[in-house]
N, C-alpha and C positions, 0 to 999 in steps of 0.2 A: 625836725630832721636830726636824724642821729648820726655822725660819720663813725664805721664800722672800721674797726682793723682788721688787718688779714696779712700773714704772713706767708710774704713771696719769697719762691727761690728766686734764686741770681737770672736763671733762665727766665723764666715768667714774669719778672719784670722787667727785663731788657724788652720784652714784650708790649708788657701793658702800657709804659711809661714813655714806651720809644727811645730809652739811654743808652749807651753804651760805659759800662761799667769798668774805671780805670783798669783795677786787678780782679783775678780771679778769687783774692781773697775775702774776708769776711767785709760786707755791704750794706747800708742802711739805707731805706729807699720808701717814700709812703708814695702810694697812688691813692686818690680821692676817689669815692663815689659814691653818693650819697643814696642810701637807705634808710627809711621811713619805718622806725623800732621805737618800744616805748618797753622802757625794761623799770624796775623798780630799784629803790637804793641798793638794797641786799645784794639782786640778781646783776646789777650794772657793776657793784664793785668784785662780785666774783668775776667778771667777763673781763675784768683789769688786769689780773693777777696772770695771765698768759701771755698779754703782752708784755707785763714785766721783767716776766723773768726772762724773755725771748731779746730783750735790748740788755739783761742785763748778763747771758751772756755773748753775745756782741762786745761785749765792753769788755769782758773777763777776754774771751778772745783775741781782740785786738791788744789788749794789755799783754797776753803771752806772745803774741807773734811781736811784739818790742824785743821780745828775746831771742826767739826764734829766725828772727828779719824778717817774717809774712808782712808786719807793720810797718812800714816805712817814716823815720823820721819827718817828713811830710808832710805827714799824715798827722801829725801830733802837736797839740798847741799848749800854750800856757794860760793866764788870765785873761789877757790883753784878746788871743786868739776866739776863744771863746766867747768875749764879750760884742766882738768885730762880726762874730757867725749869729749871735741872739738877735744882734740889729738887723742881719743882713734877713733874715729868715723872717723877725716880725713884720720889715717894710713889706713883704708879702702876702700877709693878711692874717686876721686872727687868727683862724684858723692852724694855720701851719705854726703857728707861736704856741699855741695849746697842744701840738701834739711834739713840740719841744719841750715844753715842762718839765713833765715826768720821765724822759731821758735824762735830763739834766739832773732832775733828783735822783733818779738811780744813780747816776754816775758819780755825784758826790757823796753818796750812802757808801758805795762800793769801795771809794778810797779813801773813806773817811775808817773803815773796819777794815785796812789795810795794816800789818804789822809793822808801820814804819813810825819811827818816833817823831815825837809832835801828834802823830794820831791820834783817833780813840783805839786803833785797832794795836797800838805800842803797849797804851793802858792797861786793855786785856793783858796783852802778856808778862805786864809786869805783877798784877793782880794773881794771875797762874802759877807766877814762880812764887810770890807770898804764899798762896795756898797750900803750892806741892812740899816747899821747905819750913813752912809753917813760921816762916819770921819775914819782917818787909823787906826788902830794898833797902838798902841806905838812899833815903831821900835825896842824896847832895849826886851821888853818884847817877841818880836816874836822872833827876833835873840834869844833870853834864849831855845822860845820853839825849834826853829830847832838845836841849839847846842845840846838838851837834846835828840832831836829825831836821831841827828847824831848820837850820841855814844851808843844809844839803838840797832842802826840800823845796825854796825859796830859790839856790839858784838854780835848780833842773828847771823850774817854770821859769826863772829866769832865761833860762837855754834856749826852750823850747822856743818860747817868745821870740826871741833873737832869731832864731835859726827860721825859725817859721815867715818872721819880716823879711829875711833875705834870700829864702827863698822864694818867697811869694813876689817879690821885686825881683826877681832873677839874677842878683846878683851873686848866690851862692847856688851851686847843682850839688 
């Protein structure tokens, strides 16, 4: 047995699923059912490649609606949060665990080529600016910026964390 993906609008799953969908905004949603396919490595990992890019922008989306306010703080966790959602989601069966994975690898693919320092995606750009001015960085000065981009970046998931427990306790709205 092969479980197929299929991508639903927001209508069509409130459907299939029987949910009712917090916001109207951007929504991750799998409904099960199983179909009897027998596809080959080559042909199985091209059939991947659409559902990837379809969570990863979901991901890109919900990361702009943080700016926009589509995305509600909420909405958004840090380590802690994340690792509270893998449990919650495995206790449900393999299944639902395996079609977590490769969300979760997109997700950390997507911010890891993000231009924020401490990234790989800072790296690039400091690589870009060597290339374009044809001389490095002063090393001492790049090291400052990703120290400084580390501990930005350690306490936004810190925040997150925090905000996420107390909201999720309802002690902060």
């Amino acid at each position: 047995m092969v479980k197929e993906f299929r991508v639903y609008t927001d209508d069509e799953f409130r459907t299939t699923a029987g949910v009712q969908l917090s916001t109207p905004a951007e929504s991750v949603g799998f409904v099960f059912y199983n179909q009897r396919a027998t596809y080959g490595f080559f042909e199985s990992f091209l059939k991947a490649w659409p559902f990837c890019f379809y969570i990863c922008g979901l991901i890109l989306g919900a990361l702009g609606g943080l700016f926009t306010g589509a995305t509600a703080l909420k909405d958004v966790g840090g380590t802690f949060t994340a690792i509270s959602q893998v449990a919650e989601i495995s206790s449900q069966g393999m299944n639902y665990f395996l079609m977590l994975l490769p969300m979760l690898a997109m997700n950390l693919a997507l911010f890891n080529i993000l231009p924020i320092p401490a990234l790989d995606g800072a790296k690039c750009v400091f690589v870009l600016i060597e290339w374009i001015f044809r001389k490095p960085v002063p090393r001492k000065i790049e090291n400052i910026i990703h120290t400084v981009g580390l501990f930005a970046l350690l306490g936004l998931v810190l925040f997150f964390d925090i905000y996420h427990f107390f909201f999720a306790a309802k002690l902060l709205i």
